[in-house]
N, C-alpha and C positions, 0 to 999 in steps of 0.2 A: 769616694768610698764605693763598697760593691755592697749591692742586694737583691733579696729576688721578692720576688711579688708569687704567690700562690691566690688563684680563682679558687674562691669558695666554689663560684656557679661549675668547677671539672674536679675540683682537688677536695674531700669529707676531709674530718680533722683526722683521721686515720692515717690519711695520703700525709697530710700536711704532719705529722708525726715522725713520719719514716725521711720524710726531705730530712726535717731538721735533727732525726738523728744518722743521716748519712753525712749532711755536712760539717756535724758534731766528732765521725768518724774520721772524716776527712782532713781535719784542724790537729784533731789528737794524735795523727800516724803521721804529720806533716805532707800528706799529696794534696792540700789544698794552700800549703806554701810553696811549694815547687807548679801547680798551675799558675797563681800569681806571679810566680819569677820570669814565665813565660811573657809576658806584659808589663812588668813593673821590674822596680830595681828591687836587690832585696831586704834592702831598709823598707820602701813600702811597701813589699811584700809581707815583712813582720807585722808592720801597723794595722792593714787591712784583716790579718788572720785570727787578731784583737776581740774584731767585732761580731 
């Protein structure tokens, strides 16, 4: 599975906000299923975009 890790000690919950509504971004317009295609097949390309 894929994740990210955000440092409190560089990233306020403000930063940590805008990550998770760009990857939220990312998922809804599918460029974050076409990154994973790059690396993966696109069955788990699907699974991963799940999470």
């Amino acid at each position: 599975t894929f994740g990210m890790l955000l440092s409190r000690a560089t990233i306020n919950e403000e930063g940590a906000k805008r990550w998770r509504d760009m990857v939220n971004a990312f998922r809804k317009d599918g460029t974050l299923k076409r990154l994973y295609e790059r690396l993966y097949t696109s069955e788990e390309a699907e699974q991963f975009q799940r999470y």
